[in-house]
N, C-alpha and C positions, 0 to 999 in steps of 0.2 A: 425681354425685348431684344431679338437681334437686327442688327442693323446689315443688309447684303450691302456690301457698297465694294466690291471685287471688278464690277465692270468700271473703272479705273475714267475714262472719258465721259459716263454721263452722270458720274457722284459730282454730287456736290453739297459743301458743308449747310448750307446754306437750305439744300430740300430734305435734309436731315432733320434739321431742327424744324424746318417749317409740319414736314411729319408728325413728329412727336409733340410739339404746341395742338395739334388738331386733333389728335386722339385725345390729349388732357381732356379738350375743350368738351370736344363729347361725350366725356365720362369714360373712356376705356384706360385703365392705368395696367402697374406691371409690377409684378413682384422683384426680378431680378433686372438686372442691366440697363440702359445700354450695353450690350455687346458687339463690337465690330467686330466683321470678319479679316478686315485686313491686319488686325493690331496681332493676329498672331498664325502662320501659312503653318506651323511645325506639322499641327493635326493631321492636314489634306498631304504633306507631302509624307506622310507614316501611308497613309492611305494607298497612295499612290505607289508607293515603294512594296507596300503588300500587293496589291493588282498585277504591276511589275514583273515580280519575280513567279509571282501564282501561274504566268503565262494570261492572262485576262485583258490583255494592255498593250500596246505597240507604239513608238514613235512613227508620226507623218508627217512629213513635210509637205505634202500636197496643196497647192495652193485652191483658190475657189473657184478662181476661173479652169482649173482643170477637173475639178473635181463637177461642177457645171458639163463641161462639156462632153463627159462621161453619165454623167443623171437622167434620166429619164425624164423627170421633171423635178421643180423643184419642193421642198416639205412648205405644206399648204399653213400661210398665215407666219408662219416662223421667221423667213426668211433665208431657209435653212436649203442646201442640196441636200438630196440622200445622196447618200455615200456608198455607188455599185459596190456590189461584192467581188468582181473584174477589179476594183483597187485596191483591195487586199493583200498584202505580200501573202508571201506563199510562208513564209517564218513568222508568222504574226502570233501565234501561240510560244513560243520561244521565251522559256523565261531569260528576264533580263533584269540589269542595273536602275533603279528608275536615276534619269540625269536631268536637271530641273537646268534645261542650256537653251531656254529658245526655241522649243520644238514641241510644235502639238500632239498631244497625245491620244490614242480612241479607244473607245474599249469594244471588246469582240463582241457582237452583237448574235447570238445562235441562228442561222438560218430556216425562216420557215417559221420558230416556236411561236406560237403565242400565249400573249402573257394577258390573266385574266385580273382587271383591276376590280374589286367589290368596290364603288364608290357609292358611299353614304347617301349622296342624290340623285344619281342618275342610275345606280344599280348595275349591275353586272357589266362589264365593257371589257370584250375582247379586244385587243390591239397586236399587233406584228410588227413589230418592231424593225427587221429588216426589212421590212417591206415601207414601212412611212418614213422611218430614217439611214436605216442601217449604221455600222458603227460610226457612232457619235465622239465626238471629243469632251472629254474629260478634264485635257489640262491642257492649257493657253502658249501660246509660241511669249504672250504678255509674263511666261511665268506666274500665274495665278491660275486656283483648278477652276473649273466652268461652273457655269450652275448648279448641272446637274449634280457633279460628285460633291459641291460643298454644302448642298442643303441634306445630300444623305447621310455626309461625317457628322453635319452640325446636329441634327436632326435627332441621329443616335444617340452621341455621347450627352447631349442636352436632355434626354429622353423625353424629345415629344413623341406623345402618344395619337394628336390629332394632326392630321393638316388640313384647312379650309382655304379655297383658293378658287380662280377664276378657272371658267370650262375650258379656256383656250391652253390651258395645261394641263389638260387630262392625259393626255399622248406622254407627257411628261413624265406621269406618274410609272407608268411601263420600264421605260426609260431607267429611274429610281429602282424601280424592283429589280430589274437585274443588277444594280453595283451592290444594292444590299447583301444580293446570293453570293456574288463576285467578292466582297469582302467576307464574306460569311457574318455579316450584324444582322438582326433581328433581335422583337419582332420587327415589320412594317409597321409604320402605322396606318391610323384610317384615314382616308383620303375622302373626302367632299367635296367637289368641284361646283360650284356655282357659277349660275346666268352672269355673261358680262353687263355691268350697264353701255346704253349704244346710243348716238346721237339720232337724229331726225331721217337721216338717212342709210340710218341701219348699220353703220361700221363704229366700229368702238370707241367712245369717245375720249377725245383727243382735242390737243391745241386745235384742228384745223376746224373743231365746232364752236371754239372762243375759248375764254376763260370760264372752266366750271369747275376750278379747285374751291374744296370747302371753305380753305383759309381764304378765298376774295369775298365770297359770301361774309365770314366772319369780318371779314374785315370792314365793310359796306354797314356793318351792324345786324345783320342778319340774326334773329335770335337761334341759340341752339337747338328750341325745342320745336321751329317750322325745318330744320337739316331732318331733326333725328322723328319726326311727323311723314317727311317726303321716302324717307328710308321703310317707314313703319308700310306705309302705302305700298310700296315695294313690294316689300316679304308677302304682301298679301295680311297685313295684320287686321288695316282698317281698306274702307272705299272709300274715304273720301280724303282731301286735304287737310289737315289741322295739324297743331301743334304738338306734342309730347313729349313730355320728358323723360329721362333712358331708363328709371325706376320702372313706368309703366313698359315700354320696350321691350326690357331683361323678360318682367313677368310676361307678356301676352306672345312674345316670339317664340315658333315652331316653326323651324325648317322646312317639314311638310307642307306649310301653307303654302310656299314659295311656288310660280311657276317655274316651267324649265324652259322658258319664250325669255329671251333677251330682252333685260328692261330697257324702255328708249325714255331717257332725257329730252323732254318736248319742250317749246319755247311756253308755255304755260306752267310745267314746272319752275322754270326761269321766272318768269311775272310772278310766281307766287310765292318764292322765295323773296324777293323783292320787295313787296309786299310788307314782309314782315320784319324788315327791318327796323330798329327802334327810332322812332324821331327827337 
């Protein structure tokens, strides 16, 4: 069980735990840890100090409003600028010192390549990576590496062999593959990108559809086995609404059955959760 909690302004100790009480709840538990990312930087900055010197890695001080005003547009749903290849120094290959002093770091992004993801669900996805982001940042002016290189350190030396994660990181996965080449670790592992769930009006659900974390359901008295019934519905397991518990779940779940249409959270799934509440 690792815990990301590196974006330093939206952790909080308190959705940590709420977390990991809701996985108990519905039966998913964990061989090893908690691990937090923050409780040790040494790894990412080994990382980073190889990229470094490899020539793969450059300091930018650019900020966003320049790096905006330079973009074409900006990376769609991220909220991210691509980063022209026009702001490139022209020294960016230049092996160097890595210096963890307050300055963002990017890593050289190959122009043109494209990088083919094999994803488990969605099947073969070319991505170009200088074209959707171009060189991205790696390590934070926060002094902390970014997502992307710390799930690939973590990822390695932890030897996960799978990743299962929402489609809106697919793009990501590309991303991933070149620091893995960029540090020379492998293998990769396998990536599966899954349907986001999406509120009534089709964008991802979020505070601005209400409250739909599992823990207010739990809390309301909701039983476990109408959460882990609305999920089975989902996957495509059953058609109808009922209850189930994670035993049956484990056994009747196949991926396969999944659509790749975004599931919407409907005010009817809401009443029927409700429903089941214990009185």
């Amino acid at each position: 069980m690792r815990i990301e909690d590196l974006d330093a302004p939206r952790v909080k100790a308190e959705c940590t735990a709420e977390i990991l009480g809701t996985l108990e709840w519905v039966g998913i538990d964990w061989d090893l840890g908690p691990v937090y990312q923050t409780h040790d930087l040494e790894p990412y900055k080994q990382a980073m100090t190889h990229l470094a010197q490899g020539g793969w890695a450059y300091p930018s001080e650019l900020s966003r409003s320049e790096i905006a005003a330079a973009a074409s547009a900006p990376q769609e749903g991220g909220g991210e600028n691509r980063f022209p290849l026009s702001l490139r120094p022209a020294d960016a290959a230049t092996p160097r010192q890595f210096a963890d002093v307050g300055t963002n770091w990017r890593l050289i992004v190959p122009e043109g390549e494209t990088v083919l993801v094999d994803d488990g669900f969605y099947g073969p996805t070319a991505i170009v990576p200088s074209e959707t982001i171009g060189d991205f940042v790696i390590w934070t002016r926060r002094q902390v590496p970014s997502y992307q290189l710390a799930v690939v350190v973590d990822d390695h030396r932890q030897g996960v062999t799978h990743v299962v994660r929402g489609a809106d990181l697919l793009d990501s996965a590309a991303r991933q593959m070149l620091i893995y080449r960029a540090l020379g670790a492998g293998p990769t592992p396998e990536y599966l990108h899954l349907p986001l769930v999406v509120g009534e009006d089709g964008r991802r659900l979020a505070k601005r559809h209400g409250d739909s974390r599992v823990s207010m359901y739990r809390a309301m008295g909701v039983r476990v086995e109408a959460v882990i019934g609305l999920m089975a519905r989902w996957c495509g397991i059953i058609g109808d609404r009922r209850e189930m518990g994670i035993a049956e779940f484990r056994e009747r779940f196949r991926v396969g059955s999944m659509s790749r249409e975004s599931t919407m959270f409907t005010s009817e799934d809401d009443q029927w959760l409700r429903s089941c509440a214990r009185t």
